[in-house]
MMTF fields as JSON, N, C-alpha, C and O atoms, coordinates in Angstrom:
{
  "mmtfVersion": "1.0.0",
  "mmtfProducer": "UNKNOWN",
  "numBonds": 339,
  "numAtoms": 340,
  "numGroups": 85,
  "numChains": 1,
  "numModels": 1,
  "chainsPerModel": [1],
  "groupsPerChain": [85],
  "chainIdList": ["A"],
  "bondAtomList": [4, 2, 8, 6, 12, 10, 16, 14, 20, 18, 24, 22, 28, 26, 32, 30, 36, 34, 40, 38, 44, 42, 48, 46, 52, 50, 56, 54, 60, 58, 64, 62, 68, 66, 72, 70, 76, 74, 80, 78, 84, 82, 88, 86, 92, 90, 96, 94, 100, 98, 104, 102, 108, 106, 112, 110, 116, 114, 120, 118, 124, 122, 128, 126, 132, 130, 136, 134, 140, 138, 144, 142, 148, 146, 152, 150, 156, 154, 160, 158, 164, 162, 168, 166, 172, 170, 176, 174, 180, 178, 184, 182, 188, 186, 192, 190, 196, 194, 200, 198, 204, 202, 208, 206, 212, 210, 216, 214, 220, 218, 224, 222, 228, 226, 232, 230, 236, 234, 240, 238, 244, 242, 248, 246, 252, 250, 256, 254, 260, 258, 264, 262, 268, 266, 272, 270, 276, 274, 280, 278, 284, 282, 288, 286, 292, 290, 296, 294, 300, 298, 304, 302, 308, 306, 312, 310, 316, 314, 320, 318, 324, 322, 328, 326, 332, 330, 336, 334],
  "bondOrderList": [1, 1, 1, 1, 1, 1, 1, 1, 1, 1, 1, 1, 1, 1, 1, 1, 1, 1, 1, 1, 1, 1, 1, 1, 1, 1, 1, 1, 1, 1, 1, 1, 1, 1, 1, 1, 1, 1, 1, 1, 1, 1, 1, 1, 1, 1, 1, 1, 1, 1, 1, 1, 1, 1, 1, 1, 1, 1, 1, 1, 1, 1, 1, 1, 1, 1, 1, 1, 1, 1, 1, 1, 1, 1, 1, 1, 1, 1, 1, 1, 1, 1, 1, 1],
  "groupList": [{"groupName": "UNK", "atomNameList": ["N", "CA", "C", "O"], "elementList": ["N", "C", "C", "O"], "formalChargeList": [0, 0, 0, 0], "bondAtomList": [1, 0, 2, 1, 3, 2], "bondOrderList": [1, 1, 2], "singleLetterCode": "X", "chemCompType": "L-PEPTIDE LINKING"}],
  "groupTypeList": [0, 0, 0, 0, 0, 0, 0, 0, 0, 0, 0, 0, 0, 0, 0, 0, 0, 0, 0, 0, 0, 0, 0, 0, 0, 0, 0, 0, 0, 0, 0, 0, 0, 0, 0, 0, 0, 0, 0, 0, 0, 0, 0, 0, 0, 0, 0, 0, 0, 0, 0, 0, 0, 0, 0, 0, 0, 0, 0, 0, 0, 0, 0, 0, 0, 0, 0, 0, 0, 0, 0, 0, 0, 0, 0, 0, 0, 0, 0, 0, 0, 0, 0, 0, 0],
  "groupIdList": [1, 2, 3, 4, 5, 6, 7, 8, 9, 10, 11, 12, 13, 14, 15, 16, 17, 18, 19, 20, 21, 22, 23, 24, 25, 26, 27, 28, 29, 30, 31, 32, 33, 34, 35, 36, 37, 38, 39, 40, 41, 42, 43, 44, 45, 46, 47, 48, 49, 50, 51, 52, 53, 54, 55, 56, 57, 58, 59, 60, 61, 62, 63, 64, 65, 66, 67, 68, 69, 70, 71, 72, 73, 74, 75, 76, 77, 78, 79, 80, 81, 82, 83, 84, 85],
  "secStructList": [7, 7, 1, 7, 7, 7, 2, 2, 2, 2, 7, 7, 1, 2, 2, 2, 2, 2, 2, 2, 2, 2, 2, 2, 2, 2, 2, 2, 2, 2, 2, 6, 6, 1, 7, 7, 7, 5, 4, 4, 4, 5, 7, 7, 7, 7, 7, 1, 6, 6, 7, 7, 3, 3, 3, 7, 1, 6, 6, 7, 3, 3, 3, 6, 6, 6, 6, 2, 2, 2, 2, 6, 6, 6, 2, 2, 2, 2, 2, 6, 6, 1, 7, 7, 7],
  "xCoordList": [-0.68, 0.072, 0.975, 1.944, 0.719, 1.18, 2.179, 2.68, 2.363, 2.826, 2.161, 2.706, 0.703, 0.167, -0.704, -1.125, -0.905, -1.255, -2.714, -2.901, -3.567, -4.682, -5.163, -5.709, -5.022, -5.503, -6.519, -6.459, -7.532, -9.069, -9.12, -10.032, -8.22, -7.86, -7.3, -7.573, -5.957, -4.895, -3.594, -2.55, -4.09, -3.461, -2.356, -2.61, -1.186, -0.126, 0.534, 0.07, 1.632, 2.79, 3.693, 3.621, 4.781, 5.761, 5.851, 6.718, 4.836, 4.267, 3.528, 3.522, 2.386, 1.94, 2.783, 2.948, 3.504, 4.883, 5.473, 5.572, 5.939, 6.524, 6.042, 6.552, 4.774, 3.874, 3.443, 3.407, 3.149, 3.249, 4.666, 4.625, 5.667, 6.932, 7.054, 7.787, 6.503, 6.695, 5.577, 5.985, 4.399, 3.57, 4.392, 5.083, 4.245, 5.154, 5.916, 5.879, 6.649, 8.435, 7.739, 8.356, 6.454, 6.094, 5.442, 5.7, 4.776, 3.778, 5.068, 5.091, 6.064, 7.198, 7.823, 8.126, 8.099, 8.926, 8.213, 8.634, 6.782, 5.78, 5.552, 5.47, 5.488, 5.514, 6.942, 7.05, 8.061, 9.339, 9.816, 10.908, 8.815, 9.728, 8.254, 8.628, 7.168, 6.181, 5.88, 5.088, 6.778, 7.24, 7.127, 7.988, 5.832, 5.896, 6.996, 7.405, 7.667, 8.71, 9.902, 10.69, 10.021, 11.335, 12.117, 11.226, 12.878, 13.73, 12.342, 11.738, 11.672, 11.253, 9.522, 9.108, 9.09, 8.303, 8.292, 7.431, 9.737, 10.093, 9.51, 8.718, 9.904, 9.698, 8.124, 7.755, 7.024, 5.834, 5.762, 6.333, 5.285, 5.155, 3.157, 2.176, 3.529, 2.534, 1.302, 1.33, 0.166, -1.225, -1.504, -1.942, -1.336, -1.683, -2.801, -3.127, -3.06, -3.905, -3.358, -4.474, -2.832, -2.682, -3.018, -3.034, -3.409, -4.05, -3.4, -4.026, -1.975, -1.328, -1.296, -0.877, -1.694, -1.404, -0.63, 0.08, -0.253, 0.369, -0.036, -0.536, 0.431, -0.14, 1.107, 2.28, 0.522, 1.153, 0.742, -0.288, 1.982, 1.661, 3.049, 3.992, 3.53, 5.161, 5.571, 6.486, 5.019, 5.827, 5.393, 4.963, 5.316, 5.004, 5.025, 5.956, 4.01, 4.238, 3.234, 2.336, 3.775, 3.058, 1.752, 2.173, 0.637, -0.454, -1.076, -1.559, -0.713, -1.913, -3.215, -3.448, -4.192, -5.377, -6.045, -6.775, -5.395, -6.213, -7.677, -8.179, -8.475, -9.731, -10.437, -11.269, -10.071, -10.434, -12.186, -12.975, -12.382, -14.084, -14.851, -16.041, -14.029, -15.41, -15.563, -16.613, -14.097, -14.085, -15.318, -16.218, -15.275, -16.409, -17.44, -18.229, -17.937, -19.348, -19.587, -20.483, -18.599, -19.097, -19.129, -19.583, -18.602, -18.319, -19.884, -19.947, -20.808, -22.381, -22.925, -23.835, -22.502, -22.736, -21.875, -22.379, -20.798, -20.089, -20.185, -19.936, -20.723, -21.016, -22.361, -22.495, -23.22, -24.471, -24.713, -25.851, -23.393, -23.139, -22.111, -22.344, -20.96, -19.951, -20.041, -19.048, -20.877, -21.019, -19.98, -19.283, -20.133, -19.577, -18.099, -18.299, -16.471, -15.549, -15.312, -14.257],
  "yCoordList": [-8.398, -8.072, -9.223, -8.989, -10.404, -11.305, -12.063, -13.166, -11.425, -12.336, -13.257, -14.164, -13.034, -14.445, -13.419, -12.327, -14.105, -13.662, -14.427, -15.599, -13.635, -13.958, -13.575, -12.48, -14.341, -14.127, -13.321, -12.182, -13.699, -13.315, -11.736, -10.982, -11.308, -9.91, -9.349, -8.157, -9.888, -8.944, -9.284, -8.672, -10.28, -9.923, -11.29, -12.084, -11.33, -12.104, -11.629, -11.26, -11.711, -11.516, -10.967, -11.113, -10.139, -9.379, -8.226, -7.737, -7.428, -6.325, -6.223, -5.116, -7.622, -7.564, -8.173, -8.049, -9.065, -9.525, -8.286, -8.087, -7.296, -6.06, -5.438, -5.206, -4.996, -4.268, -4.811, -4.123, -6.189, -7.126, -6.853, -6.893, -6.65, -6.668, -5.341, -5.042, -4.515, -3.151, -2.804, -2.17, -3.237, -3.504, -4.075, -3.318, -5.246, -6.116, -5.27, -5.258, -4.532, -4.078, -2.528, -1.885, -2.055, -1.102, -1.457, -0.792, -2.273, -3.055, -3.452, -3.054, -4.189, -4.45, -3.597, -3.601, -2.52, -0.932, -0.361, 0.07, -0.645, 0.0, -0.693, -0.158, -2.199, -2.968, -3.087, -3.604, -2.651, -2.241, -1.159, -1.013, 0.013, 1.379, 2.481, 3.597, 2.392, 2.854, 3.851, 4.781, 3.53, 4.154, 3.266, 2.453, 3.559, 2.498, 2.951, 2.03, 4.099, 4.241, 3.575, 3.451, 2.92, 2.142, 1.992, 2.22, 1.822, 1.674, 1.36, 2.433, 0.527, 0.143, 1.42, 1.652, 1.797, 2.798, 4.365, 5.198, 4.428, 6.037, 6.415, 5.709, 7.795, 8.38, 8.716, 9.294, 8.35, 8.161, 9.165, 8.997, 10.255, 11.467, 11.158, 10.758, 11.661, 11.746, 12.219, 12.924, 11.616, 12.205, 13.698, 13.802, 14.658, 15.498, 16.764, 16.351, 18.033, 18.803, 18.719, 19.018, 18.617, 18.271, 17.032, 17.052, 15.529, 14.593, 14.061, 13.286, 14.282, 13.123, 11.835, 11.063, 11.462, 9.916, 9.161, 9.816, 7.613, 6.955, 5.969, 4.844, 6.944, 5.665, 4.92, 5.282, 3.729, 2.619, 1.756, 1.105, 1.978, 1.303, 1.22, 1.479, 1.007, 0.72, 1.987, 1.805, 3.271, 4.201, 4.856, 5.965, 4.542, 4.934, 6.668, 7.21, 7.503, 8.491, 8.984, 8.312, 10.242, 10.798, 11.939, 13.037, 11.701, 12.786, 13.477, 13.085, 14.727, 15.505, 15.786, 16.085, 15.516, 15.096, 14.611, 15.066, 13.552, 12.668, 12.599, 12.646, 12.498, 12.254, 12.725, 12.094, 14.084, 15.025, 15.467, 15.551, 15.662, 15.945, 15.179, 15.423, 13.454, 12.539, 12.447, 12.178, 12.769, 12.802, 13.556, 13.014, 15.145, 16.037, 16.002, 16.838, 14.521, 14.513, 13.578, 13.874, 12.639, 11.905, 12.524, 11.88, 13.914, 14.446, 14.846, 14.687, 15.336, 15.145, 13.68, 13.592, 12.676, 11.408, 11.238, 10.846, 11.444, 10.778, 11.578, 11.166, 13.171, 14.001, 13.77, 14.017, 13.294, 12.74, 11.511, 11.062, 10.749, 9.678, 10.002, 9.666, 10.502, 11.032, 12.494, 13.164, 12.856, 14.334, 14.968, 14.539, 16.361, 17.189, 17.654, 17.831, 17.848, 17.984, 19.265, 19.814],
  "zCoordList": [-5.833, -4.643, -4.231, -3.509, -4.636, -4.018, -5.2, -4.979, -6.293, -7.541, -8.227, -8.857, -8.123, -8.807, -9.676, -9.294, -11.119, -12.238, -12.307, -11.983, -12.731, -13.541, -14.8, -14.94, -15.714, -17.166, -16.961, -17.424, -16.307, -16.31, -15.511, -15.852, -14.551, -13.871, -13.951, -14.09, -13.914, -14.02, -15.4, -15.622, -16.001, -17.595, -17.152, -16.246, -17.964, -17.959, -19.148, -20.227, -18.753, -19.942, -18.912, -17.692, -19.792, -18.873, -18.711, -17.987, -19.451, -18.541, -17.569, -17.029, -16.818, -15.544, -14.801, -13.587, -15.786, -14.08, -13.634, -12.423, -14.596, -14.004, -13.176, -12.08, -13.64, -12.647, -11.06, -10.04, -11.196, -9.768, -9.515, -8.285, -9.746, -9.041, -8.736, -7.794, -9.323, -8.745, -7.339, -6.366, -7.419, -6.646, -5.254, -4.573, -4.998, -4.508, -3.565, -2.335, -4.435, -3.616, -3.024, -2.174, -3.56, -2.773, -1.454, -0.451, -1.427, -0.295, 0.648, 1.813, 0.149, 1.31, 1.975, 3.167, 0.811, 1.33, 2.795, 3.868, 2.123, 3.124, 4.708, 5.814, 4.25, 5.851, 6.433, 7.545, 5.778, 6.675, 6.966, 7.515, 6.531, 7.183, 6.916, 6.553, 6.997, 6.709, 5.634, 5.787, 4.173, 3.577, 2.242, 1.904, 1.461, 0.013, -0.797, -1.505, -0.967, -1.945, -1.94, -1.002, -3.683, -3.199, -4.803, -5.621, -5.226, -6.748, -7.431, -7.433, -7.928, -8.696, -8.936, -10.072, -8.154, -8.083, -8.136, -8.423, -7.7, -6.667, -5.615, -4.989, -5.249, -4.226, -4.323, -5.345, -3.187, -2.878, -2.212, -1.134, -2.338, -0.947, -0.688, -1.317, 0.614, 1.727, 0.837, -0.172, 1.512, 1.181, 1.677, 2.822, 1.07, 2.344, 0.831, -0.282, 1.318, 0.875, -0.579, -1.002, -1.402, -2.947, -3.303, -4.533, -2.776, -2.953, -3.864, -4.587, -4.137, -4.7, -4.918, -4.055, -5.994, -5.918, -6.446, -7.208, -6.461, -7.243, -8.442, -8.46, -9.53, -10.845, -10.859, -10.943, -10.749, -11.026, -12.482, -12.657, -13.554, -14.308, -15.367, -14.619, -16.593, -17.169, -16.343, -15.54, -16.422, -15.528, -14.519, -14.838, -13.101, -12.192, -12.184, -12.779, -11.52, -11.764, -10.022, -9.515, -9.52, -8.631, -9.443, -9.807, -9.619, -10.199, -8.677, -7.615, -9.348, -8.086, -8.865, -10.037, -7.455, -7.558, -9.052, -9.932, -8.769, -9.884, -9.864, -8.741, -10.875, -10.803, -9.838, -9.187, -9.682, -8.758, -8.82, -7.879, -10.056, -10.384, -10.175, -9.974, -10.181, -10.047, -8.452, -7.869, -7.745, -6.165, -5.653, -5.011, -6.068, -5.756, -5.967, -5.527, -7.092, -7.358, -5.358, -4.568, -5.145, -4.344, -2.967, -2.022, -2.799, -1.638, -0.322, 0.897, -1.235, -0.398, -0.093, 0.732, -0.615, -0.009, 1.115, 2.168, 1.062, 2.067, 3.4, 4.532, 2.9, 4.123, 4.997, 6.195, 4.203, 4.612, 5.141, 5.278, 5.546, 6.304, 6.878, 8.039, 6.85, 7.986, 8.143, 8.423, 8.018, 8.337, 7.461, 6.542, 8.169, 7.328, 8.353, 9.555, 7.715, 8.124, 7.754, 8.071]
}
């Protein structure tokens, strides 16, 4: 998030500088207009009932509901501590 590389986490070369710079310019997009989408990512749409998300990686991409099955295994835990919605 911040531009600093770790061998040991997050890799080095110039495919994680890219990816930190794409990172980066979304996190800024986001603390100046409440809005992570920006050139280097694209257009970020809203969380809403399709559970879109953003892969971030050489090509940013919007997936609806990603990893949707492992979500629903965790859904009776989280109801059994925040109740049920």
């Amino acid at each position: 998030m911040f531009g600093l590389l770790d061998d040991n986490f997050t890799g080095s070369g110039k495919e994680a500088q890219a990816l930190s710079r794409k990172v980066r310019e979304a996190w800024a997009s986001f603390a100046c207009h409440g809005d992570p989408s920006c050139k280097s990512v694209g257009k970020w749409g809203l969380y809403d009932e399709r559970r879109e998300a953003m892969i971030l990686g050489k090509q940013c991409m919007l997936v609806e509901a990603p990893y949707d099955e492992e979500r629903r295994v965790w859904e009776p835990f989280v109801d059994s501590v925040l109740g049920s919605s």
